[in-house]
C-alpha positions as a Markdown table, in Angstrom:
| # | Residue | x | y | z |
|---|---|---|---|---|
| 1 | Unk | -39.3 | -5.8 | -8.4 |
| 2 | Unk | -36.6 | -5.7 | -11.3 |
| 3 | Unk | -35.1 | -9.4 | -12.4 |
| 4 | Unk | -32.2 | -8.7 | -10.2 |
| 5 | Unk | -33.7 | -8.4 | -7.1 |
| 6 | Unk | -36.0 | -11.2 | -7.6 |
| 7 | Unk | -32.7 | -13.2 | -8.4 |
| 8 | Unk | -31.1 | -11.9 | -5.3 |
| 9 | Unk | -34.0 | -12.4 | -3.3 |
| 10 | Unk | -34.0 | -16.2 | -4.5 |
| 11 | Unk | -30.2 | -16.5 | -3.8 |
| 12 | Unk | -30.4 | -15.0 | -0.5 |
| 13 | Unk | -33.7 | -17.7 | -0.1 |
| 14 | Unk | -31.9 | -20.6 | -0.7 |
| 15 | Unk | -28.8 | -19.5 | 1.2 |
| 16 | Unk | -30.9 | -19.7 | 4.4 |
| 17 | Unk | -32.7 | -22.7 | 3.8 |
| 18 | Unk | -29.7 | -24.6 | 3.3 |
| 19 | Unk | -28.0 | -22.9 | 6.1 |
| 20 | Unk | -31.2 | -24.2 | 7.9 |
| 21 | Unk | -31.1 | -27.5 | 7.1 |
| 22 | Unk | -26.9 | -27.5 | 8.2 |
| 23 | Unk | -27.6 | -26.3 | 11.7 |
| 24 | Unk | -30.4 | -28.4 | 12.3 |
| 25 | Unk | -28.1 | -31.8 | 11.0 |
| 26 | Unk | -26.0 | -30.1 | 13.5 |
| 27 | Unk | -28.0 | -29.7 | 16.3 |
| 28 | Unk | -30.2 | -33.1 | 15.9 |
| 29 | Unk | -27.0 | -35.5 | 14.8 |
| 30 | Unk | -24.9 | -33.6 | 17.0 |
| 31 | Unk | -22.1 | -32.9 | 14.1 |
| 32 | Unk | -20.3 | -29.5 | 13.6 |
| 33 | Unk | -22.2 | -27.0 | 11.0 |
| 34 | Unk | -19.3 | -27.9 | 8.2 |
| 35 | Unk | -20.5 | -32.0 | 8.2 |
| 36 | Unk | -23.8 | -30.5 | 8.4 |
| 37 | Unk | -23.1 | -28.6 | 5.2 |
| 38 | Unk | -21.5 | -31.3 | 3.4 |
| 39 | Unk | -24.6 | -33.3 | 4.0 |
| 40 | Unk | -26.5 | -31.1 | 2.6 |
């Protein structure tokens, strides 16, 4: 894999973990994805 698709790779990695973490604040506190995000 060339250093630009690991770095993509990682990007697009951490994009969905945090995205993760957002939806579940949202469905477990019961807050819209946007407070979810901020908390995050």
């Amino acid at each position: 894999m060339t250093v630009f698709k690991r770095a993509l790779f990682g990007l697009a990695v951490l994009c969905f973990i945090i995205a993760l973490g957002s939806l579940g604040y949202a469905l477990i506190e019961g807050w819209n994805f946007f407070e979810g995000l901020y908390m995050t």
